[in-house]
MDAnalysis code that builds the backbone (N, CA, C; Angstrom):
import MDAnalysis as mda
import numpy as np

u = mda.Universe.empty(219, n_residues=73, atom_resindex=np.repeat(np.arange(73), 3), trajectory=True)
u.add_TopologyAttr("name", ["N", "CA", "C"] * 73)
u.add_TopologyAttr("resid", np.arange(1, 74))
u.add_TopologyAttr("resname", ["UNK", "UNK", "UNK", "UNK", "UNK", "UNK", "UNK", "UNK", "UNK", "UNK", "UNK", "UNK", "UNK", "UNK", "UNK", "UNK", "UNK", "UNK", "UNK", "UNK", "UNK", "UNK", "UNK", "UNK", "UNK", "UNK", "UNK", "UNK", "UNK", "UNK", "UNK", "UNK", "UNK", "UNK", "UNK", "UNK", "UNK", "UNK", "UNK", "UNK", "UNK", "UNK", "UNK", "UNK", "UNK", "UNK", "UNK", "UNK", "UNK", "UNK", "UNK", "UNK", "UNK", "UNK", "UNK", "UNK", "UNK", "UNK", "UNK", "UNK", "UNK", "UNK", "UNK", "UNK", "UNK", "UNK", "UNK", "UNK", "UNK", "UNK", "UNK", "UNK", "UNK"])
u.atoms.positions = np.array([
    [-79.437, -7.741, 122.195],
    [-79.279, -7.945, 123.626],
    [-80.191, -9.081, 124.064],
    [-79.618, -9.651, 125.162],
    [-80.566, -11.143, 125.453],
    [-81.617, -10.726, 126.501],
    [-82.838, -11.426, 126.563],
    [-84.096, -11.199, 127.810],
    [-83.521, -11.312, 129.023],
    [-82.481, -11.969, 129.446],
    [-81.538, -11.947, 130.747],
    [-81.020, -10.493, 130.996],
    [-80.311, -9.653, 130.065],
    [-79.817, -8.484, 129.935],
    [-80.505, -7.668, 129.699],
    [-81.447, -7.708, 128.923],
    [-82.770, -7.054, 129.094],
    [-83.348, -6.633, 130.663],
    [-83.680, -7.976, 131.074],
    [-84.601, -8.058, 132.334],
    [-83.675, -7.351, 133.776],
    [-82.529, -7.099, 133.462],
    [-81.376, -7.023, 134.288],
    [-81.211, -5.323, 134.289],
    [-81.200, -4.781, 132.723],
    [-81.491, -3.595, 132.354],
    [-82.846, -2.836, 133.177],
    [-83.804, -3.651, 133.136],
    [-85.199, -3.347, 133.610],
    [-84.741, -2.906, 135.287],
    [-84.571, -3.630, 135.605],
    [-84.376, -3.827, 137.410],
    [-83.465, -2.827, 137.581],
    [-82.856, -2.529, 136.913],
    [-81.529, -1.225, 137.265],
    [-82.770, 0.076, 137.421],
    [-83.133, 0.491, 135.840],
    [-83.960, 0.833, 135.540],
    [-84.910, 1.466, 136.469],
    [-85.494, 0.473, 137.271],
    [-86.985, 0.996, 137.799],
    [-85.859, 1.118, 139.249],
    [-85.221, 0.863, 139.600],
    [-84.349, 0.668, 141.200],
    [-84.142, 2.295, 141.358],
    [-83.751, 2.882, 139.789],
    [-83.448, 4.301, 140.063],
    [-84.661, 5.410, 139.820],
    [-85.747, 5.353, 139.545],
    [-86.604, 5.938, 139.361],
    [-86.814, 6.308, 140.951],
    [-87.338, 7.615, 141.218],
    [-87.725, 8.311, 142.341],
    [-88.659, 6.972, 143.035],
    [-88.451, 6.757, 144.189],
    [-89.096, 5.834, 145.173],
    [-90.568, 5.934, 145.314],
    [-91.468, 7.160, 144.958],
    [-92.847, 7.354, 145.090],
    [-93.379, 6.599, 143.465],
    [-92.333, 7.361, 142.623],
    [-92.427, 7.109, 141.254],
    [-92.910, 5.564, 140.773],
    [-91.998, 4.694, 141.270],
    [-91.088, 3.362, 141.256],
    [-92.796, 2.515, 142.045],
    [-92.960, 2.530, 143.068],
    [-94.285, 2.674, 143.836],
    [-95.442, 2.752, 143.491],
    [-95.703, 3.848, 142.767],
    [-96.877, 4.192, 141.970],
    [-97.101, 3.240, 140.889],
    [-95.905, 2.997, 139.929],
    [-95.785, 2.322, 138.298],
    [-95.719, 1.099, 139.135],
    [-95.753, 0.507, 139.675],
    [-95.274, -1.123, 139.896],
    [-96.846, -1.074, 140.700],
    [-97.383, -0.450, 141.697],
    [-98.967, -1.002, 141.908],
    [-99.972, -1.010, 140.367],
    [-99.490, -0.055, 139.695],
    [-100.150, -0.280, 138.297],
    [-100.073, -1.140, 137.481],
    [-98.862, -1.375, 137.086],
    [-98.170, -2.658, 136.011],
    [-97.742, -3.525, 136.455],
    [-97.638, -3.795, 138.121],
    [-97.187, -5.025, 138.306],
    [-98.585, -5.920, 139.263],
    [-99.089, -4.733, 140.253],
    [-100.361, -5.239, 140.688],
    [-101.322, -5.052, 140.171],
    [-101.734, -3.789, 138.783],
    [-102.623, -4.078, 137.968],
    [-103.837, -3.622, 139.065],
    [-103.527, -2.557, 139.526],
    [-104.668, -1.388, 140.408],
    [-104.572, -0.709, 139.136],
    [-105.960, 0.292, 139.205],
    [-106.217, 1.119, 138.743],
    [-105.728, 2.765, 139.122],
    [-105.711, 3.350, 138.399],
    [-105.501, 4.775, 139.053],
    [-106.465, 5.369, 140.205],
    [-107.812, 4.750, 140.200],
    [-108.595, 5.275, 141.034],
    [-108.083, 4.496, 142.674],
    [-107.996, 2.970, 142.484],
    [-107.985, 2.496, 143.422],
    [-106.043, 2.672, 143.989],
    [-105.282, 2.914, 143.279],
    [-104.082, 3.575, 143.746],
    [-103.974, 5.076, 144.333],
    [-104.886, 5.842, 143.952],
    [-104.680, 6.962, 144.711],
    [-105.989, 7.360, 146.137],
    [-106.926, 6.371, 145.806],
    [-107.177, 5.967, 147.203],
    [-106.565, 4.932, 148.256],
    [-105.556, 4.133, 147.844],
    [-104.667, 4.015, 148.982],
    [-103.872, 4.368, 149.168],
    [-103.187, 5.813, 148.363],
    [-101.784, 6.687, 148.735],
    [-102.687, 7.966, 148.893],
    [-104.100, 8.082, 149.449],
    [-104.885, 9.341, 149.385],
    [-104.183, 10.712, 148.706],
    [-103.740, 10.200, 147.611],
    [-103.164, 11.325, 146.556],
    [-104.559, 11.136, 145.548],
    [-104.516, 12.140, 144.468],
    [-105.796, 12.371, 143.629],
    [-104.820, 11.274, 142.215],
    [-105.921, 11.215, 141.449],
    [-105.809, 10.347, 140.365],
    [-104.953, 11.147, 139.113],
    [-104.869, 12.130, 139.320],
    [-104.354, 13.223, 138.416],
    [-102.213, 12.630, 138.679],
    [-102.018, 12.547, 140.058],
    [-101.007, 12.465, 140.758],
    [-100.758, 11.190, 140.059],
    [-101.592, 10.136, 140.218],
    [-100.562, 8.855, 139.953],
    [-100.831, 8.996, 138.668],
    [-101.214, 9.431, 138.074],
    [-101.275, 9.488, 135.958],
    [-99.578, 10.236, 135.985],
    [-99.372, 11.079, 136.400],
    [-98.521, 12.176, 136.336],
    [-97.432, 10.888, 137.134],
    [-97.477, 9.953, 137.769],
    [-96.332, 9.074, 138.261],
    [-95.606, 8.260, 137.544],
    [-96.610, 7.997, 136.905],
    [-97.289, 6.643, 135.506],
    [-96.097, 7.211, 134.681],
    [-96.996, 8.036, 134.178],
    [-96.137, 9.207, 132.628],
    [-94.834, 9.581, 133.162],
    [-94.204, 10.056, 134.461],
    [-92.947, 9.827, 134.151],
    [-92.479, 8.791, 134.282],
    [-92.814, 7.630, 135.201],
    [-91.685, 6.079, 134.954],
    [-91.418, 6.044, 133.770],
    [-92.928, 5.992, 132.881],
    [-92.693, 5.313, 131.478],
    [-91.738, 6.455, 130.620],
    [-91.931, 7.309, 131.135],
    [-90.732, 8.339, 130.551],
    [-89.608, 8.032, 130.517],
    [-88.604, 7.514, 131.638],
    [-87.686, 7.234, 132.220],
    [-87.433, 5.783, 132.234],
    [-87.943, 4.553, 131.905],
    [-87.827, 3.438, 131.347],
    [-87.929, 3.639, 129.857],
    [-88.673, 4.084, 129.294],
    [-88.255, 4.172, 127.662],
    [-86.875, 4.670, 127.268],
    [-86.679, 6.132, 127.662],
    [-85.106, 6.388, 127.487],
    [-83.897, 5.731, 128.426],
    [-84.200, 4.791, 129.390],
    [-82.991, 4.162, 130.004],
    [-83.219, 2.190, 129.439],
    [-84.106, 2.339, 129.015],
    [-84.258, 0.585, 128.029],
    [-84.448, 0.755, 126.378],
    [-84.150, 1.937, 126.158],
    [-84.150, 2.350, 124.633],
    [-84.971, 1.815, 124.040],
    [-86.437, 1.661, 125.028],
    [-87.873, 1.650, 124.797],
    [-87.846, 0.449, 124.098],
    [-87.022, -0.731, 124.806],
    [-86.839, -2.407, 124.738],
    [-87.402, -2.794, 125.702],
    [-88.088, -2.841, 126.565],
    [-88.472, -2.970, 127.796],
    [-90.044, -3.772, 128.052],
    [-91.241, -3.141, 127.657],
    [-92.599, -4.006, 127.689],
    [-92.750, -5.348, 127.424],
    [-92.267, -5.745, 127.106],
    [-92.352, -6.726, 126.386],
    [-91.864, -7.953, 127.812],
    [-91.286, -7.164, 128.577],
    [-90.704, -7.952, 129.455],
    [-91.553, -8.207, 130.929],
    [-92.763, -7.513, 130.945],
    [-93.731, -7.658, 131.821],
    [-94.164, -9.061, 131.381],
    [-94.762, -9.494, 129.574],
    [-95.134, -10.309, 130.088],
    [-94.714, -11.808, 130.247],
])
């Protein structure tokens, strides 16, 4: 499969992940906050966005048949 179809795969991908979910994983991996400083600006505990984290990446591995990282960078 090509990085176009790939990257296209990705965007489907994260579009359907639960909206808090989707939110949480993209201030992490795309803005590169920490868990501490993400759940002090969604005043949720750090336990919460680990538990947000672990399912995106749950749910991007089995919907990019865990082809996917590579495409962050």
């Amino acid at each position: 499969m090509s990085r176009g179809a790939d990257c296209r795969r990705l965007v489907r991908a994260l579009a359907e992940l639960e909206p808090r979910t989707r939110e949480i994983f993209l201030m992490n991996a795309a803005d590169g906050l920490s868990y501490a400083e993400i759940a002090a600006r969604l005043d949720i505990t750090t336990d919460d966005v680990e538990r947000h984290v672990a399912d995106a990446l749950i749910e991007l591995d089995r919907r990019m048949e865990r082809r996917w990282w590579h495409l962050w960078r």
